[in-house]
N, C-alpha and C positions, 0 to 999 in steps of 0.2 A: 295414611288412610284415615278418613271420619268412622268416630263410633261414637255413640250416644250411650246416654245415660239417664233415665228417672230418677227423680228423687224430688225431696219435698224442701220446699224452701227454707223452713225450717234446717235442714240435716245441711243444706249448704251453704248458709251462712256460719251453721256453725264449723262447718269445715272450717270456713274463711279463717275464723279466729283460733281455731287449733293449725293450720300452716297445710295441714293432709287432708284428704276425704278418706275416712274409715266408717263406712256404714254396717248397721249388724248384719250385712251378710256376712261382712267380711270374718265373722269373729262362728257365724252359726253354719254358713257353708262353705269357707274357705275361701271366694274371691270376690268379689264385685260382679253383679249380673250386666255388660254392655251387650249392645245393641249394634247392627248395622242401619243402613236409611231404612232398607227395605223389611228389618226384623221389626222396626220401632211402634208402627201401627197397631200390629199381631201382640207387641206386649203392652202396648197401652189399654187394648181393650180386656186383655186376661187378667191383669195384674192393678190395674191403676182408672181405670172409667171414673168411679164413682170417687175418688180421692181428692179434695181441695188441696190450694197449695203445693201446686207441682212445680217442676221446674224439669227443663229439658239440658244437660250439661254435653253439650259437641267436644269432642276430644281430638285431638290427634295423638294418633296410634304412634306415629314417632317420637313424642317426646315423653309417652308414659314409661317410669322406670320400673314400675314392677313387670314380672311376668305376663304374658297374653299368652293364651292357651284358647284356641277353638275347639271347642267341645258339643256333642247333643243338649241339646234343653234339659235343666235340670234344678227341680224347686220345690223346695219341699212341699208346699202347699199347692203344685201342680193343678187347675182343675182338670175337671175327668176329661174334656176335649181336647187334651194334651198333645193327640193324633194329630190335629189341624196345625197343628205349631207350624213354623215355618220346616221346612225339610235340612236347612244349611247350618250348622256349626254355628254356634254363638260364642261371641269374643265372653272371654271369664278373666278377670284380675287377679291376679293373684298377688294380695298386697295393697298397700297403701295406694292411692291415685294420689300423687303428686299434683297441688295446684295447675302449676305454670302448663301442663297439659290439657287443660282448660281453655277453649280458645272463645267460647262463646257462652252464654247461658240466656235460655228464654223462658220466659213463665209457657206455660200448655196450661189451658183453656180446655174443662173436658166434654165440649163438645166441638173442640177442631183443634186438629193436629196442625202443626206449623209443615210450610215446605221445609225441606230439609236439606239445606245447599252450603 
């Protein structure tokens, strides 16, 4: 299965050069916030609209070795329409992203989302 990923180009280059992707969530909420096709919209505009230097990271679900855990929404800095979130479980890492689970990576432009295939 596909799961996406935000993050700033920045944070994923430097992954590159450290071997793992360990973002502070991983260290302030315990896993990595991922994405479905269908979640990825709903968190680009709650979490990331106004942020330069994004970067969209497609994953396959089969080759991440950490934990996957589907869970309800959960962020600490949540904003108040948190209601409107999507209704479905969000993939959560639990753990280091393992590069080679990486199958793609595209810059996001914050006024248009990529198709996502």
């Amino acid at each position: 299965m596909k799961l996406f990923h935000i993050t700033t180009e920045t944070q994923w280059h430097l992954a590159q050069n450290l071997g793992e992707y360990k973002p502070i969530s991983l260290k302030t909420a315990g896993f990595i916030h991922a994405s479905t096709a269908e979640q990825v919209p709903w968190v680009f505009r709650q979490f990331y609209r106004d942020k330069p230097n994004l970067c969209l990271l497609f994953l396959d679900s089969e080759r991440i070795k950490a934990e996957i855990r589907w869970e309800a929404p959960i962020h600490p800095q949540t904003p108040a329409d948190v209601t409107r979130s999507p209704q479905t479980p969000f993939p959560h890492i639990y753990g280091a992203l393992n590069l080679d689970a990486v199958i793609k990576v595209i810059s996001l432009n914050s006024n248009l989302l990529p198709v996502l295939q």
